[in-house]
Residue frames relative to the residue before (quaternion, step in Angstrom):
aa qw qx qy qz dx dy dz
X 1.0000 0.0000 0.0000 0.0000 0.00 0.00 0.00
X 0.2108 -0.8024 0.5089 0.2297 3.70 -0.75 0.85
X 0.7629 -0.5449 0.1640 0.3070 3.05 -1.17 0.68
X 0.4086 0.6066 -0.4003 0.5522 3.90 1.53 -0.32
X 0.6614 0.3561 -0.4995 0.4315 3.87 0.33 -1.55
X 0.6532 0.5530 -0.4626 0.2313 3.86 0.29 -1.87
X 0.7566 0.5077 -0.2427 0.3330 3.23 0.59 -1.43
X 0.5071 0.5991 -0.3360 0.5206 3.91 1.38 -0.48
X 0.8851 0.3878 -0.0918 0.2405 3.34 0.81 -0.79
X 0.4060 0.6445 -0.2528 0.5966 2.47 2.24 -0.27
X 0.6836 0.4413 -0.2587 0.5206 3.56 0.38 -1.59
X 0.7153 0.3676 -0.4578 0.3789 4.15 0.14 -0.81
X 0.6401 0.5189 -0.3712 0.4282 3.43 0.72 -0.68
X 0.4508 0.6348 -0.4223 0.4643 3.45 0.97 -0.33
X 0.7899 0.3886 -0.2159 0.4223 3.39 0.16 -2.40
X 0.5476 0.7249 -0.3316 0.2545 3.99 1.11 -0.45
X 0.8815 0.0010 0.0359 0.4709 2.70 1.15 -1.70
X 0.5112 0.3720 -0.3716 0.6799 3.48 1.75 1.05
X 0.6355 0.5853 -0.4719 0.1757 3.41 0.24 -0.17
X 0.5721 -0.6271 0.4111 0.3324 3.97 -1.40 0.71
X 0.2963 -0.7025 0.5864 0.2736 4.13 -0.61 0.50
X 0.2446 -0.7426 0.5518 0.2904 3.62 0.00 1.10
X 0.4337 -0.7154 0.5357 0.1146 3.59 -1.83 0.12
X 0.7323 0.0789 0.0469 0.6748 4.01 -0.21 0.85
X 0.0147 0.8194 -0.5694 0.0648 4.06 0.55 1.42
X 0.4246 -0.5991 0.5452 0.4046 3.49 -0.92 -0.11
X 0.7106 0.5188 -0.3327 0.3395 3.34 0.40 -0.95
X 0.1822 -0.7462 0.6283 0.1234 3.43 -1.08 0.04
X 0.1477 -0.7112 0.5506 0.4114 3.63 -1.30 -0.12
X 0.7157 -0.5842 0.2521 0.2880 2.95 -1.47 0.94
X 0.8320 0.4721 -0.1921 0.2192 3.25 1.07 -1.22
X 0.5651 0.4739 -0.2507 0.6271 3.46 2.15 0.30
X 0.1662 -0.7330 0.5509 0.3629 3.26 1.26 -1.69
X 0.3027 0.6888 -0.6207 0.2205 3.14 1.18 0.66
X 0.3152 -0.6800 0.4433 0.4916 3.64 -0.92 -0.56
X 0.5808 -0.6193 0.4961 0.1817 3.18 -2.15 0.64
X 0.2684 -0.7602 0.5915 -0.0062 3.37 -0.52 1.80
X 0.0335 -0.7170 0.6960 0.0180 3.48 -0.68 0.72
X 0.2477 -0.6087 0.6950 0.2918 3.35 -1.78 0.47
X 0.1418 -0.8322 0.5306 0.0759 3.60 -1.15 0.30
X 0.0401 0.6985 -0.6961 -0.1611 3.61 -1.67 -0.14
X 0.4368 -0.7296 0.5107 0.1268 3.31 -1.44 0.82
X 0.8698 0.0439 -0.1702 0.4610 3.35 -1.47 0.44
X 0.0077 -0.7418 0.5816 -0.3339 3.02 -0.26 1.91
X 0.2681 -0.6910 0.6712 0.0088 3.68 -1.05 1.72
X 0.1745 0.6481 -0.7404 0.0361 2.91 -1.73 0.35
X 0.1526 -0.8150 0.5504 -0.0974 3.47 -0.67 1.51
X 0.1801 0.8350 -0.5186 -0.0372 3.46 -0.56 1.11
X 0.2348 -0.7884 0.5031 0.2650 3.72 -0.61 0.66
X 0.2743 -0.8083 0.4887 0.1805 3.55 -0.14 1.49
X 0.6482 0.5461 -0.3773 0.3731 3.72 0.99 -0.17
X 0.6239 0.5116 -0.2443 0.5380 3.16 1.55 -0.01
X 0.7112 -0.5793 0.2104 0.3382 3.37 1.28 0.20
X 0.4613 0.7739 -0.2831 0.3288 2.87 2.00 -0.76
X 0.1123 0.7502 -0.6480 0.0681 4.21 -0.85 0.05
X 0.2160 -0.8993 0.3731 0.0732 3.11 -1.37 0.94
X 0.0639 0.7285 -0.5303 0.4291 2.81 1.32 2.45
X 0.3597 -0.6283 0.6814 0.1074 3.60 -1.08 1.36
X 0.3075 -0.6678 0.6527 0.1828 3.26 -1.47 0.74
X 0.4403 0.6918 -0.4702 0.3264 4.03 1.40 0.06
X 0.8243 0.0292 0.0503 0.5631 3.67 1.01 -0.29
X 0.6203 -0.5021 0.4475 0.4037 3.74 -0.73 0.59
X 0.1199 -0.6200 0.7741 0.0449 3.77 -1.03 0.68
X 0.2476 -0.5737 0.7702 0.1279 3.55 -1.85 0.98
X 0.0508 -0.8033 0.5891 -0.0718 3.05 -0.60 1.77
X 0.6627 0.5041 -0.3760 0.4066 3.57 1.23 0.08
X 0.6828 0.5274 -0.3194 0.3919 3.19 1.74 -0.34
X 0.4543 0.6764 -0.3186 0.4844 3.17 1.96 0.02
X 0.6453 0.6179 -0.2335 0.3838 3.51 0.81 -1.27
X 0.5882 0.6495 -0.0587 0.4782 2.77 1.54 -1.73
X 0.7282 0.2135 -0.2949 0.5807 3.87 1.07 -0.61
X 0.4364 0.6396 -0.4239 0.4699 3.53 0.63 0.07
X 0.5707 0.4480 -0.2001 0.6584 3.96 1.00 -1.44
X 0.8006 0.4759 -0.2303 0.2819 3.51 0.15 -0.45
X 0.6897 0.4105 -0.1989 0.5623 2.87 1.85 -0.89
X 0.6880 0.2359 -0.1577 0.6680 3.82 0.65 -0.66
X 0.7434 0.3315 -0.4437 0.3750 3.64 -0.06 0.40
X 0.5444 0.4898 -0.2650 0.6273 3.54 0.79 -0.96
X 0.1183 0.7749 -0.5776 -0.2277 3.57 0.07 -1.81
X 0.3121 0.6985 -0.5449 0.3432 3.48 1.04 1.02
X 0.0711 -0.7391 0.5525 0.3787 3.29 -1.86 -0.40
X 0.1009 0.8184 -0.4986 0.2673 3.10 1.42 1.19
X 0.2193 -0.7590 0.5953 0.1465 3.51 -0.87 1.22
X 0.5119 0.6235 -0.4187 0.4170 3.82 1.01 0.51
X 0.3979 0.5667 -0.3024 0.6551 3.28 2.08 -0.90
X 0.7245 0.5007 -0.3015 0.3653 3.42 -0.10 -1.26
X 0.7034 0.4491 -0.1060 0.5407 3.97 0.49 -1.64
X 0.8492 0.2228 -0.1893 0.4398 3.55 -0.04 -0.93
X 0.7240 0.2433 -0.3296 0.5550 3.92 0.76 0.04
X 0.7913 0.2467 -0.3543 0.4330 3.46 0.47 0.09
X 0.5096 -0.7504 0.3011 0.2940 3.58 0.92 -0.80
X 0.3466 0.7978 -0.1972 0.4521 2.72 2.52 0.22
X 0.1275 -0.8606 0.4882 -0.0699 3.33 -0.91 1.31
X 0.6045 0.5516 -0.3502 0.4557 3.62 1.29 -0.58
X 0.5752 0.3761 -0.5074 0.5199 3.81 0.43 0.95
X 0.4429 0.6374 -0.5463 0.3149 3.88 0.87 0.14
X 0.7273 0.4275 -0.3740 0.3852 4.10 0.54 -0.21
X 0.7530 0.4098 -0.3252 0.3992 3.31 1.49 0.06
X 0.0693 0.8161 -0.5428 0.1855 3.21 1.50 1.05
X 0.4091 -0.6362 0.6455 0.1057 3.64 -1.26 1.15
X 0.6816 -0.4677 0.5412 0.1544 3.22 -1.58 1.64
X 0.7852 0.4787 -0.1718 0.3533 3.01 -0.32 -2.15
X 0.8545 -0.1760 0.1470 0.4660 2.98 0.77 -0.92
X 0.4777 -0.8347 0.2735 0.0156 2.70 -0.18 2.22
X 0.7758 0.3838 -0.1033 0.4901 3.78 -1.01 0.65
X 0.5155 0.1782 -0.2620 0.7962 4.13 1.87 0.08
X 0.6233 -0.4297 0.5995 0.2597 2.65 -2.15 -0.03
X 0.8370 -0.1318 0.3545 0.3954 3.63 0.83 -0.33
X 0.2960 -0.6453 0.6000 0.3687 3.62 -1.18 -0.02
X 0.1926 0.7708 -0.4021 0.4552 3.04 0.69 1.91
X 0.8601 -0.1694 0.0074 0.4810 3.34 -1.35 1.36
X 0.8368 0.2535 -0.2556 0.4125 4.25 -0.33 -0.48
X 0.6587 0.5727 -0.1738 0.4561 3.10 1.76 -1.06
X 0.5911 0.4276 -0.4070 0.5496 3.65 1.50 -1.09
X 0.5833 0.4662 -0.4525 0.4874 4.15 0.85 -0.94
X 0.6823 0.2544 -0.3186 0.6068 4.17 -0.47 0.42
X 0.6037 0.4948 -0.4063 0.4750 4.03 -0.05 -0.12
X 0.7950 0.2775 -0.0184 0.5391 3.68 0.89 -1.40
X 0.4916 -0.6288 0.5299 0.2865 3.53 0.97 -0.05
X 0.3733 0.7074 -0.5917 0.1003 4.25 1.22 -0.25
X 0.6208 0.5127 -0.4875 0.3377 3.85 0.48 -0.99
X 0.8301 0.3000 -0.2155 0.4178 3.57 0.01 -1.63
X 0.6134 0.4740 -0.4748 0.4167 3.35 0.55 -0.06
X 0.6246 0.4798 -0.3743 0.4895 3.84 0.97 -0.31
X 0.7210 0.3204 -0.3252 0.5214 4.03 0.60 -0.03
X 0.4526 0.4361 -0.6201 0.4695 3.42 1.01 0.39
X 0.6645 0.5820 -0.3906 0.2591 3.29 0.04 -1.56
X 0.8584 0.2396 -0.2795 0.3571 3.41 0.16 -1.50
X 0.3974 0.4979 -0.5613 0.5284 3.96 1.25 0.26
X 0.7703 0.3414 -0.3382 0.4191 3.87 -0.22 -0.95
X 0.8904 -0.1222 -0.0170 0.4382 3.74 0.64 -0.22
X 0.1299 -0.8378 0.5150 0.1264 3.71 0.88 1.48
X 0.8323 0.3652 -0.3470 0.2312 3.33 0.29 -0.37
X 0.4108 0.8143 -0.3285 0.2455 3.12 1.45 0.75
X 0.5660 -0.7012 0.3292 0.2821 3.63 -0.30 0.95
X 0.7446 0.3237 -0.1170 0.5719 3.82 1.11 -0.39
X 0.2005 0.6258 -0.6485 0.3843 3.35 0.47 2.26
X 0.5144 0.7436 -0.3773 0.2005 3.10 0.11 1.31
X 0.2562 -0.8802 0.3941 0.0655 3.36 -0.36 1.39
X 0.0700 -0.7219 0.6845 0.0732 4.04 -0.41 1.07
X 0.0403 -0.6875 0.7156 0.1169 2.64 -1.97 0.43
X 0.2271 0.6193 -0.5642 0.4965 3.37 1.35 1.64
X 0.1012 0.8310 -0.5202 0.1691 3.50 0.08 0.59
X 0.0402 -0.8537 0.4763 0.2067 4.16 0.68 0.50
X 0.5653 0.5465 -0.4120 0.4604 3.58 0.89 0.18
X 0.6085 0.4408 -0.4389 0.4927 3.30 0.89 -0.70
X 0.5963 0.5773 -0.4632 0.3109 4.06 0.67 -1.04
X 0.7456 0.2904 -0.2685 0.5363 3.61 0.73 -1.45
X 0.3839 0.5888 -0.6544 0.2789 3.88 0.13 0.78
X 0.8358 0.0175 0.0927 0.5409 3.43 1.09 -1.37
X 0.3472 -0.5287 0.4689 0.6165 3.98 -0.83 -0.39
X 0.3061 0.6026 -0.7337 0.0698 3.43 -1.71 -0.88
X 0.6004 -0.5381 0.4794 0.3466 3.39 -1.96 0.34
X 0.3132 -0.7537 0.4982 0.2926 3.24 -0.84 1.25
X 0.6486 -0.5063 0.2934 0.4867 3.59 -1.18 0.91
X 0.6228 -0.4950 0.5747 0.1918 3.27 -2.32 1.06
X 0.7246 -0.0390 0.0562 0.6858 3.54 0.85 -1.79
X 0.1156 -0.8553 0.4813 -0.1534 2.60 -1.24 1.48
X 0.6438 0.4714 -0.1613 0.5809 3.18 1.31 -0.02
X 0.1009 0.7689 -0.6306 -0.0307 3.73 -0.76 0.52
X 0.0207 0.8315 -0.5538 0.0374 3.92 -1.11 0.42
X 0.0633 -0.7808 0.5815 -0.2197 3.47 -0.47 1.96
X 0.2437 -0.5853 0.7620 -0.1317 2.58 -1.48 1.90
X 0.2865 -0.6088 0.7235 0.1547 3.39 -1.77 0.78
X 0.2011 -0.6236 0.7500 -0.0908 3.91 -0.83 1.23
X 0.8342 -0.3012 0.2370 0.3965 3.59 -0.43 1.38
X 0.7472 -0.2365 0.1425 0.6046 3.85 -0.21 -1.00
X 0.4785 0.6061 -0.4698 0.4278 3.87 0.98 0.16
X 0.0229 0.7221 -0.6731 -0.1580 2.55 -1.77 -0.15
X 0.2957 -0.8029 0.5176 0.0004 3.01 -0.44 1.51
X 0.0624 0.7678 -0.6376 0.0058 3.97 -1.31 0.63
X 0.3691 -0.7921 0.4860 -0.0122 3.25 -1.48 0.46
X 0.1300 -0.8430 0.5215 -0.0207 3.56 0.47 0.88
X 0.1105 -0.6499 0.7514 -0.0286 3.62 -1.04 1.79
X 0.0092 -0.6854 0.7261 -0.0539 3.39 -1.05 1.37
X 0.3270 -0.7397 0.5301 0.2548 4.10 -0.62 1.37
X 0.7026 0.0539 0.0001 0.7095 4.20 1.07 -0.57
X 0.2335 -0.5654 0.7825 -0.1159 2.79 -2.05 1.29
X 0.3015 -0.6121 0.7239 0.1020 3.21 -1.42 1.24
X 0.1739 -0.8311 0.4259 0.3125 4.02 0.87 0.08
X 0.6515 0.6646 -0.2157 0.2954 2.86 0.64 -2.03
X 0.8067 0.3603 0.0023 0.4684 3.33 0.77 -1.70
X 0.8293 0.1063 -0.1389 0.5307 3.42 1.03 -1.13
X 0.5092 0.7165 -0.4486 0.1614 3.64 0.66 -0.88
X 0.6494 0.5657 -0.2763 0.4266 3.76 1.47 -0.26
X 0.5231 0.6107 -0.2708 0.5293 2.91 2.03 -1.14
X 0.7097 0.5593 -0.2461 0.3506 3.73 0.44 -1.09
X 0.6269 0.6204 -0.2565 0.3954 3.38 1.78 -1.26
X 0.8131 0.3193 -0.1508 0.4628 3.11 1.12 -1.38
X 0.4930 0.4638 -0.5817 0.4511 3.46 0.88 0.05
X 0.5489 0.6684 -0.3172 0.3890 3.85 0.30 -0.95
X 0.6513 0.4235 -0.2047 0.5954 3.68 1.01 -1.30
X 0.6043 0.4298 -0.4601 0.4882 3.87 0.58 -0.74
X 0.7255 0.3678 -0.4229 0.3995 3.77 0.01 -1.43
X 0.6108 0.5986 -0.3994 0.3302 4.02 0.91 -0.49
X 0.6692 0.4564 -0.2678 0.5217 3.22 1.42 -0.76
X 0.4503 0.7949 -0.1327 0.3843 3.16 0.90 -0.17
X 0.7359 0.1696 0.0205 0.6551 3.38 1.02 -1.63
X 0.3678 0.5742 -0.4364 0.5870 3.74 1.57 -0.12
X 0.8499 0.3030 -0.2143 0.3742 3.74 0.07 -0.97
X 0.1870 0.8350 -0.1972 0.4785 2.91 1.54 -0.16
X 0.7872 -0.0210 0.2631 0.5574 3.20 -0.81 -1.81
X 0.6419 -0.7030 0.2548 0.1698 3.81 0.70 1.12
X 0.4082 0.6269 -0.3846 0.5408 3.33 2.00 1.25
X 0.4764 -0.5776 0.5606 0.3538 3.21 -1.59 0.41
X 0.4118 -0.6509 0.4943 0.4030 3.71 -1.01 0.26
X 0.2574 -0.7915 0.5218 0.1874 3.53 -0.23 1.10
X 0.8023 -0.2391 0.0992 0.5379 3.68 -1.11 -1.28
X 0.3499 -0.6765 0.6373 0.1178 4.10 -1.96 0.64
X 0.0467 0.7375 -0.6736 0.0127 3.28 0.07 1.17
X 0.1978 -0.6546 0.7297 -0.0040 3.76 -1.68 1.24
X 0.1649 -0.8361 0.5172 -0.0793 3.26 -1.13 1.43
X 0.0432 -0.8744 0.4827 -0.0254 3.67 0.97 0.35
X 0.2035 -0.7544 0.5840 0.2198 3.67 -0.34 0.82
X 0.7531 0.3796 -0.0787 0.5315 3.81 0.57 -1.45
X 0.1783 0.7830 -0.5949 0.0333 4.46 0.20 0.56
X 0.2285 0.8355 -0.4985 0.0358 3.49 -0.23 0.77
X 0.6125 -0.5547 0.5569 0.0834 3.33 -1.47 -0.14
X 0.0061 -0.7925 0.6028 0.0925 3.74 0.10 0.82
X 0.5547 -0.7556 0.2789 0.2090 3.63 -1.36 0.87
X 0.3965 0.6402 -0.4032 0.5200 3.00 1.72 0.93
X 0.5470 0.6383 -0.2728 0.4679 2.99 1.07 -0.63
X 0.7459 0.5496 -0.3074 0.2169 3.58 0.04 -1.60
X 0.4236 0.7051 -0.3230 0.4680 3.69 1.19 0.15
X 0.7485 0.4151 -0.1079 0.5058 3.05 0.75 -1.74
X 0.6086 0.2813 -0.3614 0.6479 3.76 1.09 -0.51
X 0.5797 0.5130 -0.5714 0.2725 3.44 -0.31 0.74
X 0.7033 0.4798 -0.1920 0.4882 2.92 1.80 -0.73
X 0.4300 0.6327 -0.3449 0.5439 3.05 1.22 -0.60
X 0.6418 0.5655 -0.2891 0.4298 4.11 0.50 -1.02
X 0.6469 0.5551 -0.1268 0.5073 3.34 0.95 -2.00
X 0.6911 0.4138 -0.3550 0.4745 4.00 0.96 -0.70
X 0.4066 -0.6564 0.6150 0.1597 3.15 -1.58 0.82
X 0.3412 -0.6730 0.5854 0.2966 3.89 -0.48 1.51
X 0.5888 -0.4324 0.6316 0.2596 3.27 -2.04 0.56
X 0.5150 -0.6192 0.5764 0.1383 3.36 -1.62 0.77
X 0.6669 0.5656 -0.4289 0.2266 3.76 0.02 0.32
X 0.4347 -0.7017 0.4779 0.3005 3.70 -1.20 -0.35
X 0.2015 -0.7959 0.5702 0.0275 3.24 -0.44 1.32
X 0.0201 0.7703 -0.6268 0.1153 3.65 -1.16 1.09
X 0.3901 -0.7545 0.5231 -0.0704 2.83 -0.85 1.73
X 0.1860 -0.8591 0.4449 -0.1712 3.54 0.02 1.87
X 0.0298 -0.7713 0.6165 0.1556 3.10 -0.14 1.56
X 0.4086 -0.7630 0.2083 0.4554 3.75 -1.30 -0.33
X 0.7254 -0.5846 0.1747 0.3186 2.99 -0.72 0.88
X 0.5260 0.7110 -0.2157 0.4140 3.49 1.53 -0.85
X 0.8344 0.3725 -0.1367 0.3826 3.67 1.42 -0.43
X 0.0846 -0.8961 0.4231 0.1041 3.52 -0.20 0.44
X 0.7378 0.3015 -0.3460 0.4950 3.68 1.24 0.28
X 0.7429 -0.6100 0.2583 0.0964 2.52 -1.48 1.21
X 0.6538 0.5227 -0.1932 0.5119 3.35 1.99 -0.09
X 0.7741 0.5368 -0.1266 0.3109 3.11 1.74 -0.18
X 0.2125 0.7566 -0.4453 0.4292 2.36 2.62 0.45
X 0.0776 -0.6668 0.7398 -0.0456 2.87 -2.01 0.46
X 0.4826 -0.7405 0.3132 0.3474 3.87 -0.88 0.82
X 0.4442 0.6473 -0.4013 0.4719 3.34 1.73 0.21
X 0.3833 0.6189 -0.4008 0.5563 4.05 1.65 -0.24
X 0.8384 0.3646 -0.2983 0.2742 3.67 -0.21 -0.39
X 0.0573 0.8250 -0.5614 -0.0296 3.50 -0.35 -0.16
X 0.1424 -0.7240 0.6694 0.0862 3.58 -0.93 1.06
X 0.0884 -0.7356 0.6716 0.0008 3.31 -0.96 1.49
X 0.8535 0.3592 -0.2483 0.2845 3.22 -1.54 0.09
X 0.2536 0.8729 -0.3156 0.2723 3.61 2.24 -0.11
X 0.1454 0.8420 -0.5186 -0.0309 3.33 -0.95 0.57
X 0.2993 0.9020 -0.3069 -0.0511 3.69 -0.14 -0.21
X 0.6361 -0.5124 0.2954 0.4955 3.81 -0.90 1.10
X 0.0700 0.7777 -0.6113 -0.1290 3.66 -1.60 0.26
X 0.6113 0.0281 -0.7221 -0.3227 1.69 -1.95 -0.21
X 0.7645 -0.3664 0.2213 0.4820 3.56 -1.71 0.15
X 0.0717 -0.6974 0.6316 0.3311 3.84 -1.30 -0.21
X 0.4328 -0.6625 0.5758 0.2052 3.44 -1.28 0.56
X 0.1686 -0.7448 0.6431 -0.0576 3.27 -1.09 1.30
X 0.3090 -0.7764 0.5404 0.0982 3.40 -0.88 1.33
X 0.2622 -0.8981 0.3251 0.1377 3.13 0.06 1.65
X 0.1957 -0.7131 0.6390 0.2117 4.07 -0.97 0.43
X 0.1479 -0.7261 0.6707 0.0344 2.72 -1.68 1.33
């Protein structure tokens, strides 16, 4: 079992039979408007050492790692929150329900938009070229000015922090709520691409990805499907996420750079009715 399945299973069993039944949710699902109970638990680690092979892709259920990569390229490269950016260059649709009043057609003055507003990308590869060993590489996209510019969902993960460890680089991803089940695998590996990324970048290996999730929960539509998910036995293999070697700035990535080799995973898909 690799270390993504152990760790999936450990934590659901956790949210099953210790977790808290929250009260009065925001979310809702879409397709009753009923609302979207979630059970939860809170301050939650997950440590992966990518130089060791490690990656946080379960083998309990297919994971859409190119469409992840893909919002990652979208946020800090593009730095837009234009959902036309989003749809028509990438092909990506699951940010279409959090289209922003204020301002119609983005999501908001929100995640790509606060990362171009503040300068967070380029100002984070100067720094760690002009001083890697400096203690304050760190990029928010909690920004309260940006919130009262417009509405939109304020960001899930929002926080990154990068240390250089000799020829590593190492980062840290603070996410305040996790949809686990559905995303919390997405988030890992898109995170690990933009790490590999700025590692190649600024002429480091991408070293360890620590993921901190204050709020991991479980919506009660869901709790079926993680039963099954539990009941499945993960596939035996190593999976290794391949950036290509041939590039070294950070603007010239492209999702055709990546390649997952060695990938396996239990099927068939399950469908998860998503709350927004």
């Amino acid at each position: 079992m690799n270390k993504a399945d152990k760790i999936f299973k450990d934590t659901m069993k956790m949210i099953l039979e210790e977790g808290t039944k929250d009260e009065g949710p925001r979310p809702y699902y879409p397709s009753d408007n009923a609302p979207a109970h979630s059970t939860f638990i809170t301050h939650q680690i997950h440590t992966y050492d990518i130089s060791k092979g490690e990656l946080p892709i379960i083998t309990l259920r297919p994971i859409a790692i190119k469409n992840a990569i893909k919002e990652i390229l979208w946020i800090y490269q593009d730095q837009t929150s234009s959902l036309d950016v989003l749809k028509n260059k990438y092909n990506i649709h699951w940010w279409d329900e959090w289209e922003s009043k204020d301002r119609p057609g983005t999501i908001g003055q929100r995640y790509g938009a606060t990362v171009k507003k503040h300068n967070l990308m380029n100002n984070l590869l100067e720094e760690i070229k002009k001083n890697p060993y400096g203690r304050r590489h760190i990029m928010s996209l909690w920004q309260e000015e940006d919130f009262k510019e417009t509405d939109g969902l304020k960001p899930c993960a929002y926080e990154t922090i990068w240390t250089v460890r000799g020829e590593y680089l190492d980062m840290s991803l603070t996410q305040r709520s996790s949809d686990f089940i559905v995303a919390g695998h997405i988030n890992g590996m898109q995170y690990v691409a933009l790490l590999m990324m700025v590692a190649r970048h600024c002429g480091l290996k991408p070293g360890k990805f620590t993921h901190y999730i204050i709020n991991l929960h479980l919506y009660d539509r869901h709790e079926e499907n993680a039963k099954i998910m539990l009941e499945r036995e993960p596939i035996n293999c190593e999976p290794k996420l391949i950036l290509n070697p041939d590039k070294t700035d950070f603007y010239s990535f492209t999702i055709d750079d990546f390649e997952l080799v060695g990938y396996e995973s239990v099927k068939p898909q399950l469908k998860f009715e998503l709350a927004i």
